[in-house]
C-alpha positions as CSV (number, residue, x, y, z in Angstrom):
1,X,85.3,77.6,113.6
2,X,84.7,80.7,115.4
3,X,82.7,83.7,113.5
4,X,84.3,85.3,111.1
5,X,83.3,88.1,108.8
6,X,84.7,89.2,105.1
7,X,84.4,93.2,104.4
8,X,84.6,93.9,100.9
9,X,84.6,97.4,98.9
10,X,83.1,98.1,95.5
11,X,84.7,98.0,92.2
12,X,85.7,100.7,90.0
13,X,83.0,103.2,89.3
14,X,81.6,105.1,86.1
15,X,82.5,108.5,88.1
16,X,86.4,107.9,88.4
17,X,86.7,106.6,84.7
18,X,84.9,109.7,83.6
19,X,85.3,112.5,86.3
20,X,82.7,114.8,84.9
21,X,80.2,112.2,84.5
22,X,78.4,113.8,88.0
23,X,77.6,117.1,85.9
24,X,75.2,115.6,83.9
25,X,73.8,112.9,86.1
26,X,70.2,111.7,87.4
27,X,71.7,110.5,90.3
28,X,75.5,112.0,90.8
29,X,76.0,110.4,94.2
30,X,75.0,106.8,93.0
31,X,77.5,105.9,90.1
32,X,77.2,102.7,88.9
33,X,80.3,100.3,88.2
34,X,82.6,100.7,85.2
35,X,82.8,98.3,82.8
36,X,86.6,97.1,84.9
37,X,84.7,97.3,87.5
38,X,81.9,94.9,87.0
39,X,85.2,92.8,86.4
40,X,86.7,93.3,89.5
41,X,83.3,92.3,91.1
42,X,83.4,89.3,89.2
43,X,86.6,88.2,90.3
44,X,86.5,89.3,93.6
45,X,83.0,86.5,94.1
46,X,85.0,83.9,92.3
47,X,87.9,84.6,94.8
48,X,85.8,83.8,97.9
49,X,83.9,80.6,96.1
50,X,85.5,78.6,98.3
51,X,84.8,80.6,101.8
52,X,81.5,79.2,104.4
53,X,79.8,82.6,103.8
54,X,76.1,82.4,105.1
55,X,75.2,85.9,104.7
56,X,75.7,88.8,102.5
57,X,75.3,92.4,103.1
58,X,75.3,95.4,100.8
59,X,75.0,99.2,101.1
60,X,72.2,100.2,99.4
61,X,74.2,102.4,96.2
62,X,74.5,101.1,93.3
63,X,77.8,100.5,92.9
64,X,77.5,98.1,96.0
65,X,74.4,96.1,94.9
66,X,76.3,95.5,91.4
67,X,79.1,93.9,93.4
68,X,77.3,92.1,96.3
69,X,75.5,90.5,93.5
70,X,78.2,89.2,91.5
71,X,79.2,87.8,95.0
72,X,75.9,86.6,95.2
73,X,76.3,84.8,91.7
74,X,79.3,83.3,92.2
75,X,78.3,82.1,96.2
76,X,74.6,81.3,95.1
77,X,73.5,83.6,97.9
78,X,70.5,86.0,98.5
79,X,71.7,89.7,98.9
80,X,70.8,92.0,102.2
81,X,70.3,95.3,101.9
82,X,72.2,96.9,104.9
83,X,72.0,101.2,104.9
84,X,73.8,100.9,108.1
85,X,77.2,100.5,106.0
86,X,76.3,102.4,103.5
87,X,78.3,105.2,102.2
88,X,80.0,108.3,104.8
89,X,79.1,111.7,102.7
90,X,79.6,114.4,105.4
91,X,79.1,117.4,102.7
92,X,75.7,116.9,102.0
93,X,72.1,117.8,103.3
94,X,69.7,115.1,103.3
95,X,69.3,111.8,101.4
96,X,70.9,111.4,98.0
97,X,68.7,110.2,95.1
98,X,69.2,106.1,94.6
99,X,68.0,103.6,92.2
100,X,64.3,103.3,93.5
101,X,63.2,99.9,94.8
102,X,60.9,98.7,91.6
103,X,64.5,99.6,89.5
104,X,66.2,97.0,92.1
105,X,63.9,94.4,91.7
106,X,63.7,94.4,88.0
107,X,68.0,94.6,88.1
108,X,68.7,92.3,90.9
109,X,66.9,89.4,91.5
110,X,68.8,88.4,94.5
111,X,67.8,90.9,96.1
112,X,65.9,89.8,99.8
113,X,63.1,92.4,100.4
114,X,62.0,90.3,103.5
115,X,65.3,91.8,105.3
116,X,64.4,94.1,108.2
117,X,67.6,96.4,108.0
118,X,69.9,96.4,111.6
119,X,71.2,100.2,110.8
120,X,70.1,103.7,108.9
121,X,71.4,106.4,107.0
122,X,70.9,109.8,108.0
123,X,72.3,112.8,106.1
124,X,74.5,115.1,107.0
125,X,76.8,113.2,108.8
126,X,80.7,113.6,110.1
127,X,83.4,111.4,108.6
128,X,83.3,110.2,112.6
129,X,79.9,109.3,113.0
130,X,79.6,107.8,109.7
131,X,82.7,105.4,110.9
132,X,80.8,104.8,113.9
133,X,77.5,103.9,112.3
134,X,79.4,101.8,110.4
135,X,80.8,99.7,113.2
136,X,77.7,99.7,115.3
137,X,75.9,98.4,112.2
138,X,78.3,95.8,111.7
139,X,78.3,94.6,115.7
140,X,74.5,94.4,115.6
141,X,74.7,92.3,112.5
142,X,77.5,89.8,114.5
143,X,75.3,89.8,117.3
144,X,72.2,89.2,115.5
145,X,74.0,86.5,113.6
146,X,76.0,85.0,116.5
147,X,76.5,81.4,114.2
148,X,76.9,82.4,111.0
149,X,79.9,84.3,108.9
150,X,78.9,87.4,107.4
151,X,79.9,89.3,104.5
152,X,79.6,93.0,103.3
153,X,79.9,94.8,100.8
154,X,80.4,98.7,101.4
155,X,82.6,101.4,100.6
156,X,85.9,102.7,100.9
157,X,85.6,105.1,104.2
158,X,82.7,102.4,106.1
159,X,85.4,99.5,105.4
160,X,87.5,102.0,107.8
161,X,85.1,102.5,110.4
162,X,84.1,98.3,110.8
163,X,87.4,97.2,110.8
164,X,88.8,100.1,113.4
165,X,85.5,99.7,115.5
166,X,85.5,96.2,115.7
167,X,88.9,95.0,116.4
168,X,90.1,98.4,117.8
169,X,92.8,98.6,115.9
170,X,94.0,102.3,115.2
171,X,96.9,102.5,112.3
172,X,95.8,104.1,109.4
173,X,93.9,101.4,107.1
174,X,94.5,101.3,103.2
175,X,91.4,99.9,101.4
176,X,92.1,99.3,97.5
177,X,89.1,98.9,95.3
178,X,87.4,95.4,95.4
179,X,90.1,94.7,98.4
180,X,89.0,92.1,101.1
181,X,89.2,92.1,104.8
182,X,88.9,89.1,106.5
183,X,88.1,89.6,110.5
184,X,87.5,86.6,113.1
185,X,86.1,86.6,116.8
186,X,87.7,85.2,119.0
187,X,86.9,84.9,122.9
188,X,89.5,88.0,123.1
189,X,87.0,90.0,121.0
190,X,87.3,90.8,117.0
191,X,91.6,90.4,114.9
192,X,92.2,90.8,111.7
193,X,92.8,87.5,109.9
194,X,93.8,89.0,106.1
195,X,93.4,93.0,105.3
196,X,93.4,95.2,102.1
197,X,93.9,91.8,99.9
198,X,93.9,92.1,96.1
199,X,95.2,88.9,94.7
200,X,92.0,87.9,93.0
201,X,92.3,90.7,91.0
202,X,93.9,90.9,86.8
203,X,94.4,94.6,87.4
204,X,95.5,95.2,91.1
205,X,97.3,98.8,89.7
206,X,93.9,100.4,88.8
207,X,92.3,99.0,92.2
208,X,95.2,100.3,94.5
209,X,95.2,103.8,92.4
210,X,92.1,104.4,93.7
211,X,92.4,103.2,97.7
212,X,90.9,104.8,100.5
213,X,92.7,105.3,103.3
214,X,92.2,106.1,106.9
């Protein structure tokens, strides 16, 4: 079988069950998963049990990690720490405060700190430039990769920018909550195989109530 990738977003988050929750925060830009959330991460990694992934990537917030490494749990994987995918904030100067590294060691176990990243993050950045980061991010990690099927996990507005870079498709893309994309390479370049799927999940309503779009 030819490559294929699996682009996943994160599950519900603390911040949209309790909108004021930022006020008060240590870190308001890295939200962790809600307690539906975590569910929708759990079923989501079930859901792709079944699937030849060799790899998988995460953005480096939070709510990413929590989900990659349900994933990881469920596919008996290592999880990649990617900040090329991670999340498009164009209103903000400089690098947002995240869970330091001795906080994601204790929490995550799966965690591979011998990675050597294929992409950065640099702050501020355009809603455009993120999406392109995104997608050159993701076409170094194919390339680098050439034999194996890849997964990553990232965030509503990144799942935008891989899936538009990649296959250059340009209709507006809807990307539900723990959704999956499913993209394979053919020798005609990158298609979509499956997009915006939420099947896996109990409680499609609350994922699709909070879908990114663009």
């Amino acid at each position: 079988m030819s490559q294929r990738i699996w682009i996943v977003r994160h599950g519900n988050r603390e911040d949209f069950q309790n909108p004021g929750w930022a006020r008060t925060a240590e870190r308001p830009y890295d939200p962790a998963l809600s307690a539906d959330g975590e569910t929708q991460a759990q079923e989501v990694g079930r859901s792709l049990r079944s699937e030849p992934v060799d790899y998988i990537f995460a953005s480096p917030y939070l709510r990413t990690i929590q989900t990659a490494s349900h994933i990881a749990d469920a596919l008996d994987l290592p999880v990649r720490l990617e900040p090329g995918i991670g999340e498009i904030l164009p209103d903000i100067q400089g690098m947002p405060a995240l869970l330091s590294r001795g906080e994601r060691a204790q929490r995550f176990p799966r965690i591979d700190w011998n990675y050597n990243a294929a992409g950065c993050l640099s702050y501020p950045e355009s809603s455009d430039a993120g999406h392109i980061r995104a997608a050159v991010t993701a076409k170094a990690l194919t390339a680098r990769y050439p034999a194996k099927n890849l997964l990553m996990v990232t965030h509503g507005a990144p799942v935008v920018g891989i899936v538009k870079g990649l296959t250059g498709v340009t209709e507006r893309i809807t990307v539900p909550l723990c959704c999956i994309f499913t993209l394979q390479r053919s020798s005609e370049g990158w298609h979509v195989v499956q997009s915006s799927v939420t099947s896996h999940l109990s409680n499609p309503e609350t994922s699709r109530r909070y879908a990114h779009s663009g």
